[in-house]
N, C-alpha and C positions, 0 to 999 in steps of 0.2 A: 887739096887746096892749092890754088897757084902760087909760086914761088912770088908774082908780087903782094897778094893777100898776106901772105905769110909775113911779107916782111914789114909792111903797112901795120899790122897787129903786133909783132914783136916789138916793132920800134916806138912801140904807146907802153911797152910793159908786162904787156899780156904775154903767160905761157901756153903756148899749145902744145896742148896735150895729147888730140888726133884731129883726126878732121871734122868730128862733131866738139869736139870740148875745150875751150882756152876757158885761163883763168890767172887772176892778180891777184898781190897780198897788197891793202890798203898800208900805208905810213903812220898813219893815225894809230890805229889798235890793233892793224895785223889782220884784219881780216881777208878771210879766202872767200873769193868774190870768184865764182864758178859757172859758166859757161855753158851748158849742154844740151844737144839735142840727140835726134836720133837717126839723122841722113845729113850728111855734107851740104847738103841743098837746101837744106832747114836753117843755115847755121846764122844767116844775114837775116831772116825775118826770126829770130829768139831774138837773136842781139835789138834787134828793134822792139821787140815787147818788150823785152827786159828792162831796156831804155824809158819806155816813154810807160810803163807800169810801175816804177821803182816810186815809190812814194815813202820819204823821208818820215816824218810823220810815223808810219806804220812800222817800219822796220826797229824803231828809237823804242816805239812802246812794246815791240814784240820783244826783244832784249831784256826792257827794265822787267816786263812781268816774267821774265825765265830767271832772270835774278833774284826777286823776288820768292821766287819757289823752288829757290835753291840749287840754282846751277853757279856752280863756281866761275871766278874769273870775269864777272861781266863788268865792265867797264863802269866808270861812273856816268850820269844822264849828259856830261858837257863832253865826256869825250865822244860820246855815242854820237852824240849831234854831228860833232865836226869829224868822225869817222863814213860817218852815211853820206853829211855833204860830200865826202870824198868819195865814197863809192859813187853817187851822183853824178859826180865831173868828169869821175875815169868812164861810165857808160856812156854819157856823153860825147866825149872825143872820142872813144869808141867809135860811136855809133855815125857819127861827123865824116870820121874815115872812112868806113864802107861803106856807106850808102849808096853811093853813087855806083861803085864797083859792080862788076859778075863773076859772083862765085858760086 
């Protein structure tokens, strides 16, 4: 990854981990918000599905039913919400950032 990718990425938050995997912990609830592909060359169009697939909605009710059936530690439904908007924003400026780049 180029030395200004890298720093474009860090400087939103995100950890890179290699050159397929960056990843953030949310403010909200802590969540590990994880990055990956499987070629370097992959790493700008995931970021962009990840982007523009991330459906709030879906992730809020995939939680409440894992709490439900018994997994510890799940958040209550109003943090969930305002934790996912945030996963939402960070892919977004994410995604705002690289786009235009070549990596």
């Amino acid at each position: 990854m180029e030395k200004n990718v890298r720093e474009i990425i860090e400087n939103l938050g995100w950890r890179i981990n290699s050159d397929t995997s960056i990843e953030i912990w949310t403010d909200t609830a802590g969540q590990d918000v994880c990055i990956e592909c499987n070629e370097p060359s992959e790493l700008k169009e995931t970021i962009r599905c990840r982007y523009e697939n991330y459906d709030i909605d879906e992730e809020v009710e995939m939680y409440l039913n894992a709490g439900r059936n018994g997994l510890n530690g799940v958040p209550s439904a109003r943090i969930l919400v305002k934790d996912c908007e945030e996963v939402d924003r960070l892919l977004g400026e994410l995604w705002e950032a690289v786009k235009d780049l070549n990596f």
